[in-house]
N, C-alpha and C positions, 0 to 999 in steps of 0.2 A: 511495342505491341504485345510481344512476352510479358514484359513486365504490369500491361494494363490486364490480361488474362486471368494469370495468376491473381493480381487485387480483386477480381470481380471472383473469380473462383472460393477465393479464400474468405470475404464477406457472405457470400451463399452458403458455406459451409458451418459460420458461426450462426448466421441464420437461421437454420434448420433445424442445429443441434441446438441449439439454446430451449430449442422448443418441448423437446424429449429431455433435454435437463433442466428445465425450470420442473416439468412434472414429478420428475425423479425427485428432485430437492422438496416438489413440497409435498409431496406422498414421505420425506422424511421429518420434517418440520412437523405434520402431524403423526407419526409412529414415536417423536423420540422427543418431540418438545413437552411433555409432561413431566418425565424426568431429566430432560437434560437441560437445563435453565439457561444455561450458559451459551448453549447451542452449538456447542464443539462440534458432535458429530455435522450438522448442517456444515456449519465453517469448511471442514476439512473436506467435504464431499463438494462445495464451494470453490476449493483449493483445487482439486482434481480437474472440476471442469475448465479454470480460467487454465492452468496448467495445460490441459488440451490443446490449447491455442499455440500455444509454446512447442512443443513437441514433434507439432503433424505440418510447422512452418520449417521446410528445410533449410531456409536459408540463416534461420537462427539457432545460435550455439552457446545456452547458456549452464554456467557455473555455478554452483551455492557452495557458499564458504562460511564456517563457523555457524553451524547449526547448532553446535554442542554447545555455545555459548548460551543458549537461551532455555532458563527453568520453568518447565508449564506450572509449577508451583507457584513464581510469581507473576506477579504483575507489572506491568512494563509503557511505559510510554514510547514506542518506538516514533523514531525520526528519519526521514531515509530525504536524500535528495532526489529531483524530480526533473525528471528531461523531456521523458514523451509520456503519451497516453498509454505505449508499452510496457510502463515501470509500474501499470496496478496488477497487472499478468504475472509478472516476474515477483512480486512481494508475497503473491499468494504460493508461490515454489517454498516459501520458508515453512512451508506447511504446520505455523502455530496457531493456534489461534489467537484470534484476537479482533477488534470492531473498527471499520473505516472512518474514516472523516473524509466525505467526498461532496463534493458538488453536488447540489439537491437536482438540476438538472439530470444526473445522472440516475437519479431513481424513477422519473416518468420514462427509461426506456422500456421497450417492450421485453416481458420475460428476465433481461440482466437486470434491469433496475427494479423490477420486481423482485427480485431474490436476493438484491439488498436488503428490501423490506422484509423481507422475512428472516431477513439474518438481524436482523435489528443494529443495521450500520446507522452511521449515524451523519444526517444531512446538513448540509449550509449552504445557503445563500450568501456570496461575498458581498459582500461591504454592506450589509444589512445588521444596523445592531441585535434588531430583536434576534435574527437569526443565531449571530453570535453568541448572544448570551442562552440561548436554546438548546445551542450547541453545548455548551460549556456545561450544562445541568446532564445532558444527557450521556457527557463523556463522565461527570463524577460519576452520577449512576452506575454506569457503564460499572466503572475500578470498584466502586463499592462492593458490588456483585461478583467480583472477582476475574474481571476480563478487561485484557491490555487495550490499549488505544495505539493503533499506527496510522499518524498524521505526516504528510509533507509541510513541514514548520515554512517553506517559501510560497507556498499558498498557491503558485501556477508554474508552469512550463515555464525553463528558462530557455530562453531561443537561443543562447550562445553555449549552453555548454556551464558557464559561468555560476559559481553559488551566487544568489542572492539572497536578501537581506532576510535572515529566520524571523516570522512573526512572533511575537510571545503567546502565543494560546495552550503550547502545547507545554510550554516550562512555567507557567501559572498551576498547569494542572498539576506536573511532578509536585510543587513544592505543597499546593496545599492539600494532595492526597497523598505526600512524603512516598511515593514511590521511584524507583529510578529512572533513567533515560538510559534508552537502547541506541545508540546510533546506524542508522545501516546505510553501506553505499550502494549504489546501482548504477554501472557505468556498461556504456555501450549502445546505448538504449535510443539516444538519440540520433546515431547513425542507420541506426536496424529501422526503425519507422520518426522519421522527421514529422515536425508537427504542421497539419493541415496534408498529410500526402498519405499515399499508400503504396508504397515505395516496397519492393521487395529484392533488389534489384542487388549482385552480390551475395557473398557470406559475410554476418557479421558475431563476434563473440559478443558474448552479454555476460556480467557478473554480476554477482548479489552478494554483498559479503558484509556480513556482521561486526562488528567492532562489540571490544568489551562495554561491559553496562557502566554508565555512571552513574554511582551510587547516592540516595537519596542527602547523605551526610554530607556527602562534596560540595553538594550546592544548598545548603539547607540555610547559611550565611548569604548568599551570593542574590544579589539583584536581579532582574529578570534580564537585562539588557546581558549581561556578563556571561549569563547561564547561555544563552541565547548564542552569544559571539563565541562561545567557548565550543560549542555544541560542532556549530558553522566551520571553527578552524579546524576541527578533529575529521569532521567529512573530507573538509576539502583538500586537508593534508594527504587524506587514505589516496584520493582523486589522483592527486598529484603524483604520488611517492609508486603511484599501484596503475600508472598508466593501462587500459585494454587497447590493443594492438590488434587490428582483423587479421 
Protein backbone atom coordinates (compact mmCIF):
# COMPACT_ATOMS: atom_id res chain seq x y z
CA UNK A 1 0.00 0.00 0.00
CA UNK A 2 3.12 2.24 0.88
CA UNK A 3 4.69 1.34 -1.89
CA UNK A 4 1.53 2.01 -4.40
CA UNK A 5 1.26 5.84 -2.42
CA UNK A 6 4.54 6.86 -3.04
CA UNK A 7 4.18 5.68 -7.10
CA UNK A 8 1.10 7.70 -7.39
CA UNK A 9 2.68 10.66 -5.34
CA UNK A 10 5.74 10.61 -7.26
CA UNK A 11 3.85 10.51 -11.04
CA UNK A 12 1.67 13.60 -9.65
CA UNK A 13 4.83 15.37 -8.84
CA UNK A 14 6.43 14.83 -12.48
CA UNK A 15 3.24 15.84 -13.57
CA UNK A 16 2.85 19.13 -12.36
CA UNK A 17 6.46 20.12 -12.50
CA UNK A 18 6.77 19.19 -16.09
CA UNK A 19 4.39 21.78 -16.66
CA UNK A 20 6.38 24.86 -15.01
CA UNK A 21 9.35 23.15 -16.69
CA UNK A 22 8.40 22.85 -20.12
CA UNK A 23 7.48 26.85 -19.73
CA UNK A 24 10.75 27.56 -18.31
CA UNK A 25 12.65 25.54 -21.02
CA UNK A 26 10.74 27.10 -23.71
CA UNK A 27 10.86 30.87 -22.39
CA UNK A 28 14.72 29.60 -22.82
CA UNK A 29 14.72 28.08 -26.28
CA UNK A 30 13.29 31.42 -27.44
CA UNK A 31 15.83 33.95 -25.23
CA UNK A 32 19.00 31.76 -26.35
CA UNK A 33 18.06 29.80 -29.54
CA UNK A 34 19.23 32.74 -31.70
CA UNK A 35 22.76 32.48 -30.54
CA UNK A 36 23.06 29.31 -29.20
CA UNK A 37 22.54 26.78 -32.19
CA UNK A 38 23.58 24.09 -30.58
CA UNK A 39 21.19 24.54 -27.88
CA UNK A 40 23.45 23.81 -24.85
CA UNK A 41 21.98 25.96 -22.61
CA UNK A 42 18.36 24.38 -23.39
CA UNK A 43 20.11 20.72 -22.95
CA UNK A 44 21.66 21.47 -19.82
CA UNK A 45 18.58 23.13 -18.14
CA UNK A 46 16.99 19.82 -19.73
CA UNK A 47 19.59 17.94 -17.55
CA UNK A 48 18.44 19.87 -14.31
CA UNK A 49 15.08 19.00 -14.74
CA UNK A 50 15.25 15.15 -15.65
CA UNK A 51 17.96 15.29 -12.77
CA UNK A 52 15.00 16.46 -10.40
CA UNK A 53 13.53 13.11 -10.60
CA UNK A 54 16.67 11.65 -9.35
CA UNK A 55 17.32 13.66 -6.44
CA UNK A 56 13.68 14.24 -4.69
CA UNK A 57 13.39 9.99 -5.07
CA UNK A 58 14.71 8.90 -1.73
CA UNK A 59 14.92 5.66 -2.34
CA UNK A 60 17.54 6.27 -5.13
CA UNK A 61 21.35 6.65 -4.66
CA UNK A 62 23.22 7.54 -7.55
CA UNK A 63 26.99 7.87 -8.55
CA UNK A 64 28.74 9.66 -11.75
CA UNK A 65 32.04 8.48 -12.38
CA UNK A 66 34.40 9.95 -14.96
CA UNK A 67 33.04 13.07 -15.88
CA UNK A 68 36.52 14.43 -16.75
CA UNK A 69 36.74 12.05 -19.33
CA UNK A 70 34.52 13.84 -21.66
CA UNK A 71 35.90 17.06 -23.88
CA UNK A 72 32.79 19.49 -24.64
CA UNK A 73 35.38 20.29 -27.55
CA UNK A 74 34.53 17.15 -29.25
CA UNK A 75 32.17 15.17 -30.50
CA UNK A 76 31.29 11.91 -29.44
CA UNK A 77 29.11 8.98 -30.28
CA UNK A 78 28.21 7.85 -26.93
CA UNK A 79 26.86 4.37 -26.25
CA UNK A 80 25.53 3.36 -22.76
CA UNK A 81 23.64 0.09 -22.00
CA UNK A 82 19.96 0.05 -21.26
CA UNK A 83 18.01 -1.71 -18.45
CA UNK A 84 15.07 0.55 -17.51
CA UNK A 85 13.19 3.48 -18.59
CA UNK A 86 15.32 5.08 -15.54
CA UNK A 87 18.69 5.10 -17.45
CA UNK A 88 17.30 8.29 -19.82
CA UNK A 89 17.15 10.14 -16.10
CA UNK A 90 20.44 9.04 -15.14
CA UNK A 91 22.39 9.85 -18.66
CA UNK A 92 21.22 13.38 -18.33
CA UNK A 93 23.36 13.44 -14.67
CA UNK A 94 26.45 13.59 -17.12
CA UNK A 95 25.32 16.99 -17.62
CA UNK A 96 27.10 17.21 -21.33
CA UNK A 97 25.57 17.96 -23.96
CA UNK A 98 24.56 16.13 -26.47
CA UNK A 99 21.06 14.87 -28.91
CA UNK A 100 18.92 11.59 -28.02
CA UNK A 101 17.99 8.78 -30.24
CA UNK A 102 14.65 7.91 -28.74
CA UNK A 103 11.57 6.31 -29.47
CA UNK A 104 9.45 8.72 -31.61
CA UNK A 105 6.52 7.51 -29.26
CA UNK A 106 8.28 9.35 -26.73
CA UNK A 107 7.98 12.77 -28.29
CA UNK A 108 3.87 12.87 -28.43
CA UNK A 109 4.10 12.94 -24.70
CA UNK A 110 2.68 15.85 -23.11
CA UNK A 111 5.21 18.67 -22.15
CA UNK A 112 8.49 15.85 -21.73
CA UNK A 113 8.02 14.93 -25.32
CA UNK A 114 7.48 18.35 -26.15
CA UNK A 115 10.80 19.51 -24.94
CA UNK A 116 12.41 16.86 -26.86
CA UNK A 117 11.27 18.81 -29.74
CA UNK A 118 12.48 21.61 -28.88
CA UNK A 119 15.71 20.24 -28.03
CA UNK A 120 15.96 18.99 -31.43
CA UNK A 121 16.48 15.16 -30.26
CA UNK A 122 16.15 13.06 -32.61
CA UNK A 123 13.15 10.29 -33.17
CA UNK A 124 12.60 6.72 -34.63
CA UNK A 125 10.36 4.54 -35.23
CA UNK A 126 11.70 0.80 -34.69
CA UNK A 127 11.81 -1.26 -37.48
CA UNK A 128 10.52 1.24 -39.83
CA UNK A 129 13.29 1.79 -42.62
CA UNK A 130 12.23 5.13 -43.62
CA UNK A 131 12.43 5.95 -40.07
CA UNK A 132 15.77 4.56 -39.88
CA UNK A 133 17.24 6.15 -42.62
CA UNK A 134 15.55 9.68 -41.14
CA UNK A 135 17.25 9.00 -38.32
CA UNK A 136 20.63 8.56 -39.73
CA UNK A 137 20.49 12.05 -41.80
CA UNK A 138 19.54 13.75 -38.82
CA UNK A 139 22.21 12.28 -36.40
CA UNK A 140 24.95 13.28 -39.27
CA UNK A 141 23.43 16.70 -39.25
CA UNK A 142 23.29 16.50 -35.69
CA UNK A 143 27.88 15.89 -35.54
CA UNK A 144 28.09 18.15 -38.48
CA UNK A 145 26.98 20.97 -36.37
CA UNK A 146 28.88 20.01 -33.74
CA UNK A 147 26.90 18.04 -31.22
CA UNK A 148 27.33 14.28 -29.82
CA UNK A 149 24.81 11.73 -30.38
CA UNK A 150 24.04 9.34 -27.23
CA UNK A 151 22.28 6.13 -28.62
CA UNK A 152 21.38 2.78 -26.62
CA UNK A 153 23.19 0.53 -29.62
CA UNK A 154 20.59 -2.58 -27.96
CA UNK A 155 17.72 -0.70 -29.19
CA UNK A 156 15.26 -1.81 -25.99
CA UNK A 157 15.16 -2.87 -22.37
CA UNK A 158 16.86 -5.86 -21.69
CA UNK A 159 14.55 -7.70 -19.25
CA UNK A 160 17.40 -9.84 -17.72
CA UNK A 161 20.01 -7.65 -17.01
CA UNK A 162 21.86 -9.32 -19.85
CA UNK A 163 23.77 -7.10 -22.85
CA UNK A 164 22.21 -7.82 -26.03
CA UNK A 165 23.19 -7.84 -29.30
CA UNK A 166 24.65 -3.82 -30.24
CA UNK A 167 22.68 -2.74 -33.50
CA UNK A 168 25.02 -1.04 -35.95
CA UNK A 169 23.63 2.46 -36.37
CA UNK A 170 25.43 4.02 -33.97
CA UNK A 171 29.12 2.69 -35.32
CA UNK A 172 28.02 3.46 -39.14
CA UNK A 173 27.80 6.82 -37.75
CA UNK A 174 31.42 6.98 -35.78
CA UNK A 175 33.02 5.61 -38.98
CA UNK A 176 31.55 7.81 -41.50
CA UNK A 177 31.68 11.06 -39.60
CA UNK A 178 35.40 9.62 -38.26
CA UNK A 179 34.35 10.62 -34.77
CA UNK A 180 34.98 8.51 -31.65
CA UNK A 181 32.72 6.16 -29.40
CA UNK A 182 32.21 6.94 -25.84
CA UNK A 183 31.14 3.96 -23.92
CA UNK A 184 29.08 4.50 -20.70
CA UNK A 185 27.82 2.04 -18.16
CA UNK A 186 24.66 2.33 -16.13
CA UNK A 187 24.03 -0.21 -13.72
CA UNK A 188 21.65 -0.45 -10.99
CA UNK A 189 18.89 0.92 -12.87
CA UNK A 190 16.95 -2.21 -13.32
CA UNK A 191 16.41 -3.00 -9.84
CA UNK A 192 15.62 0.79 -8.70
CA UNK A 193 12.45 0.83 -11.41
CA UNK A 194 11.89 -2.75 -13.24
CA UNK A 195 10.16 -2.50 -16.55
CA UNK A 196 6.34 -2.22 -16.79
CA UNK A 197 6.31 -1.34 -12.59
CA UNK A 198 6.62 1.45 -10.42
CA UNK A 199 8.36 -0.02 -7.84
CA UNK A 200 9.79 2.09 -5.29
CA UNK A 201 10.12 -0.34 -2.76
CA UNK A 202 13.96 -0.39 -0.83
CA UNK A 203 17.24 1.50 -1.35
CA UNK A 204 18.76 0.97 -4.38
CA UNK A 205 22.44 2.47 -5.76
CA UNK A 206 22.62 3.47 -9.34
CA UNK A 207 26.01 4.34 -11.28
CA UNK A 208 26.85 6.12 -14.44
CA UNK A 209 30.27 5.65 -15.20
CA UNK A 210 32.12 6.62 -18.30
CA UNK A 211 34.76 4.48 -19.78
CA UNK A 212 37.57 6.01 -21.92
CA UNK A 213 36.78 7.12 -25.68
CA UNK A 214 37.56 5.01 -28.43
CA UNK A 215 39.25 6.66 -30.79
CA UNK A 216 38.08 7.16 -34.32
CA UNK A 217 41.65 5.41 -35.61
CA UNK A 218 41.06 2.24 -33.65
CA UNK A 219 38.15 1.35 -35.64
CA UNK A 220 38.58 3.34 -38.77
CA UNK A 221 39.91 -0.48 -40.47
CA UNK A 222 37.42 -2.50 -38.51
CA UNK A 223 33.96 -3.76 -39.85
CA UNK A 224 30.86 -2.81 -38.29
CA UNK A 225 29.98 -6.15 -36.72
CA UNK A 226 33.69 -6.07 -34.96
CA UNK A 227 33.26 -2.42 -33.91
CA UNK A 228 29.86 -3.28 -32.63
CA UNK A 229 31.12 -6.81 -30.52
CA UNK A 230 34.14 -4.79 -29.42
CA UNK A 231 32.10 -1.90 -28.03
CA UNK A 232 29.45 -4.77 -26.38
CA UNK A 233 32.61 -6.61 -24.65
CA UNK A 234 34.15 -3.30 -23.12
CA UNK A 235 30.48 -2.55 -21.43
CA UNK A 236 29.85 -5.74 -20.37
CA UNK A 237 33.33 -6.34 -18.91
CA UNK A 238 32.92 -2.77 -16.79
CA UNK A 239 29.25 -4.71 -15.74
CA UNK A 240 30.90 -7.60 -14.64
CA UNK A 241 34.31 -6.63 -13.13
CA UNK A 242 32.34 -3.26 -11.30
CA UNK A 243 29.35 -5.19 -9.92
CA UNK A 244 26.58 -2.33 -7.95
CA UNK A 245 25.69 -4.06 -4.69
CA UNK A 246 22.40 -2.19 -2.78
Amino acid sequence: MINKVIGICYVCFIAVTSVFMFIIALLIRIFTGFFDKKLVILHLFTSFWASLYLWCMPAWSLKVYGREKMDRKKRYIIVANHQSQLDILVAFSLFFPFKWVSKAEVFRLPFIGWNMKLNRYIALKRGEKNSIRQMMKDCTKALQQGCSIFIFPEGTRSKTGELRKFKPGAFIMAKKMKVPILPVVIQGTREALPKHTLSFTGRHKITLKVLNEIPYERIKHMNLEDIAEMVRCIISREIKSNPVTA
